[in-house]
C-alpha positions in Angstrom: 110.0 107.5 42.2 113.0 105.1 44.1 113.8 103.7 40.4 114.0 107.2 39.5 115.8 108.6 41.9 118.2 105.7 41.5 118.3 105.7 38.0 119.5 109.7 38.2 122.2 108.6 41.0 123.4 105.9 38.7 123.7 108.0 35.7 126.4 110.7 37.8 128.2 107.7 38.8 128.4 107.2 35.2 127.8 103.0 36.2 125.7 102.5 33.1 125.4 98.6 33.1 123.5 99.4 36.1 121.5 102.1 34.8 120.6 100.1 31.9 119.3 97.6 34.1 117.3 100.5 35.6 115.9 101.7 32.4 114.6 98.8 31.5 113.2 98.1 34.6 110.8 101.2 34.5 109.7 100.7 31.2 108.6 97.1 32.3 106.8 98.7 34.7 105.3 101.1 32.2 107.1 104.2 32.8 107.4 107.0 30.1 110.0 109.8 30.0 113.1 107.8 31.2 116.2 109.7 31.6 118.6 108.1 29.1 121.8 109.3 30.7 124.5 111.7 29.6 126.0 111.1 25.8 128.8 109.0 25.0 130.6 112.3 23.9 129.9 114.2 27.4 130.8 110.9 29.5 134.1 111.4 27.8 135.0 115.2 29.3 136.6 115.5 32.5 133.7 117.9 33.7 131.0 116.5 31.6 130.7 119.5 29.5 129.0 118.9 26.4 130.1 119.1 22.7 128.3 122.8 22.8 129.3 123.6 26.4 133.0 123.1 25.5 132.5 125.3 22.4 130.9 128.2 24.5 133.5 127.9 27.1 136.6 128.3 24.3 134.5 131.5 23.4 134.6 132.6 27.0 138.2 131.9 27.4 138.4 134.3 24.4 136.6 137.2 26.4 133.7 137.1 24.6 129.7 138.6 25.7 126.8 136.2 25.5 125.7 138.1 22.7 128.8 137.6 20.6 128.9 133.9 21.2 125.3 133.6 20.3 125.9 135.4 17.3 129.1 133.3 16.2 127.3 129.8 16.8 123.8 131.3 15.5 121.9 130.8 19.3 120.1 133.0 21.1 121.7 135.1 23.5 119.5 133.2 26.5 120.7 130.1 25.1 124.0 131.3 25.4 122.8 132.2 28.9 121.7 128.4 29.7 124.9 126.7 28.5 127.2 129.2 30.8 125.4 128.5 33.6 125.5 124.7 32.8 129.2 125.4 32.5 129.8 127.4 35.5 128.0 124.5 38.1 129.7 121.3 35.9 133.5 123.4 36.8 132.8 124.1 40.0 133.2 128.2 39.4 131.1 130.8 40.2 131.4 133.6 37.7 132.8 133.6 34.0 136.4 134.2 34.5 137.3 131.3 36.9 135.9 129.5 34.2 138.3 130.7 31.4 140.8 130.2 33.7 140.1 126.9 34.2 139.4 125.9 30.2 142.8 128.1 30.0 144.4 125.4 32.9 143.0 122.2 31.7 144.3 123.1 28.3 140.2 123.4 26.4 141.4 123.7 22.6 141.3 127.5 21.2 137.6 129.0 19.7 137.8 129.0 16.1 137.4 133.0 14.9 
């Protein structure tokens, strides 16, 4: 559970030598399920968001429902659901229109229509 709970530390910290050191420690110890850390592509986004997450949030800076963003990227509305939550606790914000504000501020390229 330590190398665990390590290993998720060093992952926010985004100190991936480390982590790597981590991960290979558990599975030489026989552990299954290892947390592989955040994509190469998320690392890269001020707020973590991912690929998806930074789609959804253009379609939120656009005004759009959950319904109408599931329906333009061909999810389900409670996916929809999942990634705007994801979304609100990586910015920091705690309803919807902070966080178009904030994709509006920090300058989140426009939704495609």
């Amino acid at each position: 559970a330590d190398l665990r709970n390590a290993l998720a530390l060093l992952n926010v910290l985004d100190a991936q030598p480390l982590a790597r050191v981590v991960r290979d420690r558990l599975r030489a110890i026989g552990a299954r399920s290892i947390a592989r850390g955040p994509r190469r592509s998320t690392r890269r986004h001020p707020a973590r968001l991912t690929e998806r997450e930074v789609e959804v949030l253009a379609q939120l800076r656009d005004g759009r429902s959950n319904a109408d963003i599931a329906e333009r990227l061909v999810v389900s509305p409670k996916t929809v659901d999942h990634h705007v939550s994801a979304i609100l606790r990586k910015l920091g914000v705690h309803d919807r229109a902070a966080a178009a504000r904030r994709a509006t501020k920090d300058g989140e390229p426009p939704a495609e229509t």
